[in-house]
N, C-alpha and C positions, 0 to 999 in steps of 0.2 A: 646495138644488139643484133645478132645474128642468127637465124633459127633454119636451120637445114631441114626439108622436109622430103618425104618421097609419097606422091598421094599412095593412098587406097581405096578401097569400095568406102569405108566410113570416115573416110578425111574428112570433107567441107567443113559440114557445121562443126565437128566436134577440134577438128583444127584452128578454127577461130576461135572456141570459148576456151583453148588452152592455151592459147598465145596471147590472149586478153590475159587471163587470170597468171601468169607469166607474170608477163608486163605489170601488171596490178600491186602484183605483190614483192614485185622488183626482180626477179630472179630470169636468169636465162635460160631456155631449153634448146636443146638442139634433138629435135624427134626425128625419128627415122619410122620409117611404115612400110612395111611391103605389100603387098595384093594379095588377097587368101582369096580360095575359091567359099563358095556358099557354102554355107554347114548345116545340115538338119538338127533340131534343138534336140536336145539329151532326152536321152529315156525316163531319168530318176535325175532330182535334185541334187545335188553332192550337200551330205550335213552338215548345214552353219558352224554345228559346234566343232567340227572338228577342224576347223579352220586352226591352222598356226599363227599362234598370237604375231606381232610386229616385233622385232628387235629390242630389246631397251634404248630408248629414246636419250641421246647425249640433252642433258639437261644445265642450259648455260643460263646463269640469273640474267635477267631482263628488266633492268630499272626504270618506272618511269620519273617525270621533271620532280617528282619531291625527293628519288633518293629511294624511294623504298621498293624492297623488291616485286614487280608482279607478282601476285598472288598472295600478298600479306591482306589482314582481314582492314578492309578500309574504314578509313574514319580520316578527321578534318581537325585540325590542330588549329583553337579559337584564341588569336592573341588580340585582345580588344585595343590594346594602344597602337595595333598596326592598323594604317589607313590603307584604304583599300585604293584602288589604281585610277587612274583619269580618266572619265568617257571624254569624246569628241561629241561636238554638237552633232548629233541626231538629226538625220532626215525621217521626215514619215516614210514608212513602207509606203508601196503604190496600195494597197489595201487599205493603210492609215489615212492615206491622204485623200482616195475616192472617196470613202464612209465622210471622212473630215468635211469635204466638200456640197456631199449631199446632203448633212446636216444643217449645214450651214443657208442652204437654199429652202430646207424645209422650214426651216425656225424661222428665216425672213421670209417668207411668204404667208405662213402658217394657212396656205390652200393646197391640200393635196394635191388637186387636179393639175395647176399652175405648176408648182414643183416638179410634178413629173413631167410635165411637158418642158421645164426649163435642161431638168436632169437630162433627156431622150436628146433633147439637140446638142448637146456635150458628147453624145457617143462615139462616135467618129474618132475625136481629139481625143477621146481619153483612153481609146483603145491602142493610141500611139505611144503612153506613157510607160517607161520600159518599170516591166517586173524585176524582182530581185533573183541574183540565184545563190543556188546553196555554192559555194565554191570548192572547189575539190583539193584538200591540202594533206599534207602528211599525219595532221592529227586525226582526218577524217575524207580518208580515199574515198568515201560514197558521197560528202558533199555534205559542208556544215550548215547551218543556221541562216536562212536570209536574213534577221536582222540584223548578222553581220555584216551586209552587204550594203557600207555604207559609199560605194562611187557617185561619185556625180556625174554623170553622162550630160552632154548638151541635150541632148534628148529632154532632158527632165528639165533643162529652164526653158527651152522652147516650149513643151507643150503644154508644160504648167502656164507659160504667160499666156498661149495662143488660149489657152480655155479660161483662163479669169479673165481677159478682154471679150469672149464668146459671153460666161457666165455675166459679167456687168452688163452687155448688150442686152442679154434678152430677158434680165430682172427689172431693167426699166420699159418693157414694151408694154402697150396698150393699161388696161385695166390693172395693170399688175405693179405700177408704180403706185397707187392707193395702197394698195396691198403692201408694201415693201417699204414703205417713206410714211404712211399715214396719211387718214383722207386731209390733213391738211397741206401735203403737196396736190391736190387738185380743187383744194375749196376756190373761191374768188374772193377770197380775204388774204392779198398780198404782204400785209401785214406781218405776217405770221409765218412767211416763209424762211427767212434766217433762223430762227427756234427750230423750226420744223427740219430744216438742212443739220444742224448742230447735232438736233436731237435724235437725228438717225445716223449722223457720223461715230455719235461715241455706243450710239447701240451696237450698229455693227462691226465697229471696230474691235468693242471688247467679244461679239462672239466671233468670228473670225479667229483673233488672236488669244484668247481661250484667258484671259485678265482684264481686269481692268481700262480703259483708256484711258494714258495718261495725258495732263494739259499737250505736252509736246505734240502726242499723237496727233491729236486731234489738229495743233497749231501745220502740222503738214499737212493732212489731210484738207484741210481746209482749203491750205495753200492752192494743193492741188486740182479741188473744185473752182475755184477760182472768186471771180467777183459779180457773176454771173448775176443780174437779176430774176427773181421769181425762184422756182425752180425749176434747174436745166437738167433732162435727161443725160441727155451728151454729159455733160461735168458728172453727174449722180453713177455713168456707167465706168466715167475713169478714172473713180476713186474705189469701188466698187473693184476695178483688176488690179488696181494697184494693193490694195486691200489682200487679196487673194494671190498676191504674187509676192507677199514679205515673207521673208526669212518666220515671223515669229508663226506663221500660220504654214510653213513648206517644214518646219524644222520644229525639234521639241527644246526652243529657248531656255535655260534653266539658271540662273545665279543664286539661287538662296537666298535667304537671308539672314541665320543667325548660326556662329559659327557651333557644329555640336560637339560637347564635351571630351575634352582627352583628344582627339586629333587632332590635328592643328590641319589646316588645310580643306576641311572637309565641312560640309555644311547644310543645315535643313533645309528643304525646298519649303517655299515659300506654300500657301493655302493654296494658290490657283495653279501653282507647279503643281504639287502634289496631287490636286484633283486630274490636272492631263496628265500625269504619268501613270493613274491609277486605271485613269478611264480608258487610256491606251491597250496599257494591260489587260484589262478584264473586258474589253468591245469593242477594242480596236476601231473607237473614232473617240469624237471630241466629248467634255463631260458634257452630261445634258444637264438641264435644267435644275434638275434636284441636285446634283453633285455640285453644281454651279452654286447655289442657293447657299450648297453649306461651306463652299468654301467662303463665299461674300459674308456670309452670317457670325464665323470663325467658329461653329459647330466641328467643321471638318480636323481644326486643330487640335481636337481634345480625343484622346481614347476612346471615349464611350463613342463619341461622334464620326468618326473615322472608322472602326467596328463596325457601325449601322449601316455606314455606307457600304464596307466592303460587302460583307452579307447580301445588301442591295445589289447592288450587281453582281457579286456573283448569282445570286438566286434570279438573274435576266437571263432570256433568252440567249442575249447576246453574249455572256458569258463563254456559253457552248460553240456559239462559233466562231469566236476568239480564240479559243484551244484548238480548232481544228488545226489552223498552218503549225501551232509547235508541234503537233502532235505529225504531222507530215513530216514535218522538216525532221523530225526524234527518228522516223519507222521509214523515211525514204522511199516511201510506198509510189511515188511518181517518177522514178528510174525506174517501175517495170518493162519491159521491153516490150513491141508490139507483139503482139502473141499470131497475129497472121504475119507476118514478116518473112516468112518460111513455105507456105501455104500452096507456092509453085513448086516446091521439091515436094517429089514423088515419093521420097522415104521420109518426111515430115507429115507428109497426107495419111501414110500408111499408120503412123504411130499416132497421131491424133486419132485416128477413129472415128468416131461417131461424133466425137466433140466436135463442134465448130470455135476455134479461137477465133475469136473476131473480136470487135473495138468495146461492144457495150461487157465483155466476159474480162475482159482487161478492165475496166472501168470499176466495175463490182467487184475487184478483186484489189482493187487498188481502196476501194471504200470499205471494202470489208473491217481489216484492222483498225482502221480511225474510228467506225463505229462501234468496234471493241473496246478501243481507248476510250471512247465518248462516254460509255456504258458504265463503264467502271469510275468515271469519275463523276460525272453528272447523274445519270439514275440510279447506282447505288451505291453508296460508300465503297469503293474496292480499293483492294490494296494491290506492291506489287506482286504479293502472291496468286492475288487472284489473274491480273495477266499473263505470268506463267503457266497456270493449270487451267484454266478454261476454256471447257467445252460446249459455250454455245457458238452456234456458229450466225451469223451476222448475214449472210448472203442474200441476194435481194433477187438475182436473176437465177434463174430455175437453173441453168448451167451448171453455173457456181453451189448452187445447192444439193446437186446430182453427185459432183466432185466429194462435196462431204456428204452428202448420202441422209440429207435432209430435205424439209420443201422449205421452199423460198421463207425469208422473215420479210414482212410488209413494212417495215422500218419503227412501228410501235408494238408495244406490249411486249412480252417475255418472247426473246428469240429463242428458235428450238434448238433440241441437245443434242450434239455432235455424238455418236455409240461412244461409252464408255472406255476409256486408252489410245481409241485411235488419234487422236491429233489435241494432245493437251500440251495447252496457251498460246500465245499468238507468233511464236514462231515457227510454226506448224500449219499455217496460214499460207495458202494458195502465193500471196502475194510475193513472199520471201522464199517460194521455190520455181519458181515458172519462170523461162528464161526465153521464150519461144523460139529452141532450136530442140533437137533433139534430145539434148543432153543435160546434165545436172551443174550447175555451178559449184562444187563443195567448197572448191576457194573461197572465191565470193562467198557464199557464205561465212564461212569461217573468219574473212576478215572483219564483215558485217558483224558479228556477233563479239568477236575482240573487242573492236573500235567503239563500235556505235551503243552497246548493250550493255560490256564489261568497261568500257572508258580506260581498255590494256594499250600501249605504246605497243605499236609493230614495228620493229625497227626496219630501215633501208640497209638492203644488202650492200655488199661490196661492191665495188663495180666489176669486179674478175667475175662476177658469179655465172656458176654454169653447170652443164653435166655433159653426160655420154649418148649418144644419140641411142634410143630405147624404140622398138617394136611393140606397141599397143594395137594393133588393128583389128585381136580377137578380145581388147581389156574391154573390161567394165568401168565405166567412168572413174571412178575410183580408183582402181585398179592403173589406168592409163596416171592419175593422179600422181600416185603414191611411186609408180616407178619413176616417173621424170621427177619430180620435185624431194622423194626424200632416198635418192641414194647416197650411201654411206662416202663419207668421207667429203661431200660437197657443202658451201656455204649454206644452197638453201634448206639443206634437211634439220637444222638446229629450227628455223623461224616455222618453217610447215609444220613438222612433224610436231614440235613444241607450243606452237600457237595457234595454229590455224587449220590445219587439215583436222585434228580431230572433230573440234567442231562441228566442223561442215559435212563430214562424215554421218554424224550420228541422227542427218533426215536425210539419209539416200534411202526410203522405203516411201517416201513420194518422189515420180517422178518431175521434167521439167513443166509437166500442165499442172501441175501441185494432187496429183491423182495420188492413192495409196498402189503400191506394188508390192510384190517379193521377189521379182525379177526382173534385169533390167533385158528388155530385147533390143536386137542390132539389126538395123536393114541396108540394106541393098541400095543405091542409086534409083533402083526401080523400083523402090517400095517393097521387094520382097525381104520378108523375116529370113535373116539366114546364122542368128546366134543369139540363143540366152543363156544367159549368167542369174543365178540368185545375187541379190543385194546385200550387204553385209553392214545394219550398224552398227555392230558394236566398235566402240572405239576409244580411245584413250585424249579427253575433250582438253583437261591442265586448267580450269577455270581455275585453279591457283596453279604455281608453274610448279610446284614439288609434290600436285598431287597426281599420283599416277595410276587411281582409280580407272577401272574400268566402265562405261553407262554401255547400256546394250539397243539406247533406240532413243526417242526423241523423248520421252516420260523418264527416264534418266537424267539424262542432260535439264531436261527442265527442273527436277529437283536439284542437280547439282549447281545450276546456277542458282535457283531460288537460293539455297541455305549459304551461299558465301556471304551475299550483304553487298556484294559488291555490284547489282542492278541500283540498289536503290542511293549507291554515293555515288553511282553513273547517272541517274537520273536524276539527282541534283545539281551535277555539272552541267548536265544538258540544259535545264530549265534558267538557271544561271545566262546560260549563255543566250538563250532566247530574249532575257526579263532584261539584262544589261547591252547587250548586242556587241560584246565582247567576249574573248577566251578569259576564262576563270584563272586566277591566280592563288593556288593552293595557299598561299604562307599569308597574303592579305588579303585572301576573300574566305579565309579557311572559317570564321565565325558563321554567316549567313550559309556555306555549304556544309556546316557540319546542324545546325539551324534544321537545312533539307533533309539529310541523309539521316537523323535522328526520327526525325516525324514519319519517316517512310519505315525505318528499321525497327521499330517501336508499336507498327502495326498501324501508323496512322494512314488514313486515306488518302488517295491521290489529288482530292479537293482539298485534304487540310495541306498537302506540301502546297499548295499555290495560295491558300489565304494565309499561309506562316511566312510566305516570300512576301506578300504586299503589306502584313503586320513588322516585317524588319523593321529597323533601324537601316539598315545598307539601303533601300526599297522607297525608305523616306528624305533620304540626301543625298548628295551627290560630293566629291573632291571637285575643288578647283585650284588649278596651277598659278598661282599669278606672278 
């Protein structure tokens, strides 16, 4: 790809976020720019409404993987005799597997104090344990789902082994092997020490590996202690890593055991499978106790008893911060960019103003929306309407609160109300306009909003793709936009103009600090104002492709997406894809997505689509290949 450029006074920044958003969205520009002198800003505004509409827009159907055309009213076609697709064995997230871990120390010590001191000298080691990332693919250029991110990195068996050989060292130190083994590893009644070894091998073995211990288990374990008179630390510490370092406690183990009805291939998880896959899901660590209890008891395999449990945990705490990573991983709010990153240029300093972008205004703007999401599903039944139209605003730091033109929310009670129109639902949110350069992203947006919202196919352009080299140096973000990317006759202006530029269009009345505007201004290398332009949203969005409605600003578009239906069978894809840690398969996963996308379009809450995912049948078994 090749992109000719001639600087200007307002190249830099605004030349990389178009040759990013270029690239992005596959297309090639070749911009030309010439030098203008400084301009004094206009006398009188020129009137919006007399703006010249856009051309009619060449309108080419756009299919996605089922066939049907973007913009048809979606729904999920349930054929119960098709089996749905094969997971691979499962690693814990590094979040699954720390929680997993520290459980695991708090239960066998059952001393706070001791726990945290065993937890605190694992730190080191466990801060070497690589995280997941969203990976960046053509179904989702912003970066899908870490629990798709199933690599095994050497990383992960090193320092999973080097911290169970740490963890076994320092649960047998001092006073703490009473604690861990029972005062009958320190009584002076030798007697009594094989029971005593035995009977903390298959303790720990079954919390550990989240079942049962089987004879086997325990017959290697055993092994592995050795023949050891009395009881030996050293042996207690190297069953104890090895414990910590099996597959059935690094991974989520699963065979079933009874095949379920009509599939052939496909099978119920076993009581104590089921209890880890649930407990995963809703708390992201191992079952505790009570979950435990009912799968041993076979309460957990009965309706009523599995119900009470779900209920349970979700009404935990830890419920809530279990939803946080999907809810990340769904709104991408950690691709914000550093908002000082810019902060040395002098026509960045000018356009910030008074604001300081600095680390903690990124921080809070990035937790903003997740405490949106959090709100709506946890403290009060919301639906996806109500993330569309809501106006409270969530902000914690006085910045961000000044931005919407509120005071700070203290993180409890009723956040306060955004004025009336100005930025209704959460795409209208500081976090999904702020780019820390001068300018606006409308691309990015617009793909963001396609992709990740609408769950629309962007296709890849041609590889010819390209245009004419074009003069922006007096545009309006937009304006630079719309000439390179939709002139007549080139590949890219069917995808822009038809997918993705509207969109993104219709919140250019905040700028890139996520601030409200009516006009955009242009400066100088030296910070001086030397051109504004009014902002223009009205735009032509296509949230279906043949609809060629006009929305006039961000409260538009938010109704227009609200009433297609197609956030909430996107957002059943998405949570799919979180709950299974694989891409959805419309034809054989279409029962459980249609399951979602019912319960969401039907008005139900965003708590009932996740207790209606852990109530499947899909939720409860698994396929396996043999």
């Amino acid at each position: 790809m090749k992109v000719s450029v001639v600087i200007s006074v307002r190249v830099p920044q605004f030349l990389a976020f178009l040759i990013g958003a270029l690239l992005w969205s596959a297309c090639v520009g070749n911009v030309s720019r010439t030098p203008v002198e400084d301009e004094p800003p206009p006398e009188e505004e020129p009137d919006q409404t007399t703006e010249e509409p856009p051309p009619p827009p060449e309108i080419v159907p756009v299919k996605d993987e089922t066939g049907r055309v973007i913009g048809e009213k979606p729904t999920f076609a349930c054929q119960q005799s098709v089996a749905p697709a094969s997971v691979a064995l499962r690693k814990l997230t590094a979040t699954q597997y720390k929680n997993s871990l520290r459980d695991v120390i708090d239960r066998s010590l059952g001393d706070a104090n001791e726990a945290a001191a065993v937890w605190n000298s694992l730190a080191d080691l466990l801060a070497k344990y690589p995280a997941e990332e969203r990976e960046k693919v053509p179904e989702d250029l912003h970066g899908s789902y870490r629990q798709l991110d199933q690599d095994l990195q050497q990383a992960h068996v090193d320092v999973s082994y080097d911290v169970a050989v740490k963890a076994g060292a320092e649960l047998v130190q001092g006073e703490r092997l009473s604690k861990l083994v029972g005062a009958c590893a320190t009584d002076s009644n030798a007697a009594n020490d094989t029971a005593c070894v035995d009977a903390f091998l298959e303790r720990f073995a079954a919390l550990a590996l989240r079942r049962p211990a089987e004879p086997e288990d325990l017959n290697f374990y055993r092994g592995i202690y050795g023949t050891s008179g009395g009881v030996d630390r050293l042996a207690l510490a190297d069953v104890i890593a090895t414990v910590l370092s099996a597959p059935q406690f690094l991974y989520m183990v699963e065979h079933g055991e009874n095949e379920a009805g009509g599939k052939p291939g496909v099978y119920r998880l076993s009581a104590h499978e089921l209890a880890a896959r649930l407990s995963y899901q809703l708390t992201q660590s191992m079952p505790d106790a009570e979950l435990w209890d009912a799968a041993q008891d076979g309460s957990l395999s009965t309706a009523e008893g599995y119900e009470a449990q779900v209920d349970r945990l979700m009404a935990d705490s830890r419920g809530r911060n279990a939803s946080r990573e999907f809810f990340m991983d769904l709104l991408k709010v950690e691709d914000l960019p550093a908002l000082d990153k810019s902060m040395d240029r002098k026509d960045f300093r000018a356009f910030a103003g008074e604001l300081e972008p600095n680390g903690a205004l990124r921080q809070d703007m990035v937790q903003e929306p997740i405490d949106l999401f959090q709100h709506y599903t946890w403290t009060v039944d919301g639906t996806v309407q109500d993330l569309l139209s809501s106006e409270l605003s969530f902000a914690r730091t006085s910045a961000l609160a000044r931005i919407y033109g509120v005071e700070a929310w203290s993180g409890e009670g009723q956040p306060p109300s955004i004025a009336a129109g100005e930025r209704p639902g959460f795409l209208t949110r500081a976090a999904f306009l702020s780019t820390g350069i001068t300018t606006t992203r409308p691309i990015m947006k617009g793909v963001f909003i396609r992709q990740s919202v609408l769950c629309d196919t962007i296709p890849p352009a041609p590889e010819n793709a390209g245009n004419t080299p074009v003069d922006t140096s007096s545009s309006t973000t937009r304006e630079a936009v719309e000439a390179i990317t939709e002139q007549q006759g080139t590949t890219c202006a069917s995808c822009h103009r038809n997918l993705i530029n509207g969109l993104g269009f219709a919140t250019e009345n905040f700028d890139s600090l996520g601030r409200q505007r009516t006009q955009e201004v242009l400066f100088d290398d030296a910070g001086k104002e030397r051109l504004r332009k009014p902002v223009i949203t009205r735009s032509v969005p296509r949230v279906f492709i043949d609809d060629d409605r006009e929305v006039e600003g961000p409260g538009d578009l938010m109704n227009r997406i609200a009433e297609s239906g197609k956030v909430e069978a996107c957002l059943a894809r998405s949570y799919f894809r979180h709950t299974f840690a694989r891409w959805d398969d419309v034809e054989s996963d279409g029962c459980v997505l249609e399951r979602l996308r019912s319960q969401l379009a039907g008005g139900g809450s965003l708590k009932s689509m996740i207790r209606s995912m852990v109530l499947s049948d899909a939720f409860k078994s698994r396929r396996i290949d043999l």
